[in-house]
N, C-alpha and C positions, 0 to 999 in steps of 0.2 A: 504494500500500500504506500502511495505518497501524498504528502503533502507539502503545498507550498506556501513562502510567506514572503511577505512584502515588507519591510520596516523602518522607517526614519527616528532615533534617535540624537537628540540635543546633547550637543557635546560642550564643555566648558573651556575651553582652549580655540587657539586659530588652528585654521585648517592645517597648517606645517604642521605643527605638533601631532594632531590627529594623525598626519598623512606618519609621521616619524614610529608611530606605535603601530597603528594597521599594517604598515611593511615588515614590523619584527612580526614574522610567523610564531616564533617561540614566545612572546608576550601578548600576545592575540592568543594563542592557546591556551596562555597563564587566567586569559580573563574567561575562559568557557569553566563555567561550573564544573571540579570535578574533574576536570582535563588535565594533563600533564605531560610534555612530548618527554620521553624515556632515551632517544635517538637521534642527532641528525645524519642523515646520510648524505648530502650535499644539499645546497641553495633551494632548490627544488621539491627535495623529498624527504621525510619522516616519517618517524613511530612514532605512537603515546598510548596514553591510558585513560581511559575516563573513569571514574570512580562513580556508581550510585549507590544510596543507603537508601534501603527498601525497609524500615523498621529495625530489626534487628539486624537483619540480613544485609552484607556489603557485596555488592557485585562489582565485576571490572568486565569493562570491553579493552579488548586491545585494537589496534587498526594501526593506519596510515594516512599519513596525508601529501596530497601531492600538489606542488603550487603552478597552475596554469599558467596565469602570468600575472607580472606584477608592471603596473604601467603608470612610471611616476608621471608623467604628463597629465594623465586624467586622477591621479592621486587612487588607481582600482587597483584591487587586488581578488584575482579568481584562483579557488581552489577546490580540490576534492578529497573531501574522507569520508576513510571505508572503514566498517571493523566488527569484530564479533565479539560475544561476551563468552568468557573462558568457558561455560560448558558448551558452548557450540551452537546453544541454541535458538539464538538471538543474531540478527544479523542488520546493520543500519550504515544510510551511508547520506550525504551529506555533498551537494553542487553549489558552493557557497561566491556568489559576487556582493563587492562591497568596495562602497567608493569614499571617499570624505569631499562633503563640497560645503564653503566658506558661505556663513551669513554676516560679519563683520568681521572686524579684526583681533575680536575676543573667542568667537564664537563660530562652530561649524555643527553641522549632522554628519552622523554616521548613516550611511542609507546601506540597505544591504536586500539582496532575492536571494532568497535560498529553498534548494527543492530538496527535500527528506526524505527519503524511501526507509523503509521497515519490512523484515522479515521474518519468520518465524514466532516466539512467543510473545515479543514486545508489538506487532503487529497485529495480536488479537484486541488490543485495546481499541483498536478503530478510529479513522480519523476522528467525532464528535471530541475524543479524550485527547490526541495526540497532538490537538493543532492548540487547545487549550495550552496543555505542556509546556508547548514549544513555545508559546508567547513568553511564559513564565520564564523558562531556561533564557531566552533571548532577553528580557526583562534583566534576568540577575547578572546576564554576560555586560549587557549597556554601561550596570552601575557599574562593574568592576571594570570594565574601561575608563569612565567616567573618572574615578580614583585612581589609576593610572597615569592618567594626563595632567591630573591635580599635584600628583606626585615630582614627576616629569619637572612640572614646570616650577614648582616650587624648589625641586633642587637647582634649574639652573638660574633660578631668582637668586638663591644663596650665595652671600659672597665668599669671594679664596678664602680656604683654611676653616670657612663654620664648618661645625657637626654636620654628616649627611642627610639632608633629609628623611623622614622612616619613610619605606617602600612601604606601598600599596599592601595590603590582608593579603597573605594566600587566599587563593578558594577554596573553601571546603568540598568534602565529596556531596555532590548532587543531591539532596534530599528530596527521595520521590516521594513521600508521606506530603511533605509541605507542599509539593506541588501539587498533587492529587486533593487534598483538603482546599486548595486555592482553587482549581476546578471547579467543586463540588460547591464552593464559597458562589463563586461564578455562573454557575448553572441553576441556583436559587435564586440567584440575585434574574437572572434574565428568565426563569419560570412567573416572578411576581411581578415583574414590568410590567411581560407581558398580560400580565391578567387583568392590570390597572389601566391598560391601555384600549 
């Protein structure tokens, strides 16, 4: 099954800066919930791991990712990850473009299309569940960019010799409870609209 998404997030930085983090592959991975590349194998290509906590239960996908192109001109960045969760049974892959375009000189969007495919057991969930999800995941990725760029720039505000800056939170592993409960939050919230409507 796929799905796809469309999304503009408001970024706190100029465009440069934005354009300066989207190009690090390895710090764009650091801001996917849960994500962490494990390997680089040159400019182009990697391994990582996504982490999810399923209540008790921790799962990991493993995969790849492969950079189509990266096009400072237009400030885009295209790529593809693929990957399965260690018992095999799960299979998800991810055609991710994503550009950064300038609203002042403070201020840009992160815009991004991305097509999802899913297979096997995380695929039984069905799009109604999965495109909820994926707002949410996309949601907690925006902030942890967000915090990035705040970071970013706040260190090269700093003048020679202060203390470093503190780097941006790790992310933690993906909690699908919190997601799922923010669905369900979501799917109540748009049952009573509509019934008021």
């Amino acid at each position: 099954m796929k799905v796809e998404l469309d999304k503009s997030y408001p970024m706190p930085a100029p465009a440069d800066v934005g354009w300066t983090l989207l190009r690090d592959v390895e710090g764009v991975a650091g801001c996917m919930p849960g994500a962490k590349i494990t390997e680089k194998i040159d400019a182009q290509h990697y391994k990582g791991t996504v982490a999810v906590k399923l209540g008790p239960a921790n799962l990991s996908f493993r995969g790849e990712i492969d950079v189509k192109e990266i096009d400072a001109a237009a400030k885009k960045l295209h790529m593809v990850a693929k990957g399965t969760d260690t018992t095999g049974s799960s299979a998800a892959s991810m055609d991710l473009t994503a550009h950064v375009e300038a609203v002042d000189a403070a201020n840009c969007n992160l815009v991004g299309h991305a097509e999802v495919s899913m297979s096997g057991k995380v695929a039984t969930f069905g799009g109604r569940v999965m495109g909820p999800v994926s707002d949410q995941i996309l949601g907690q990725f925006a902030a942890n960019f967000a915090a990035r760029l705040q970071a970013m720039q706040a260190q090269a505000a700093a003048p020679a010799g202060a203390a470093p800056a503190m780097a941006a939170p790790e992310p933690r592993p993906l909690n699908g409870l919190a997601l799922m409960w923010a669905v369900i939050k979501g799917w109540f919230r748009s049952l009573f609209s509509a019934g008021r409507s």
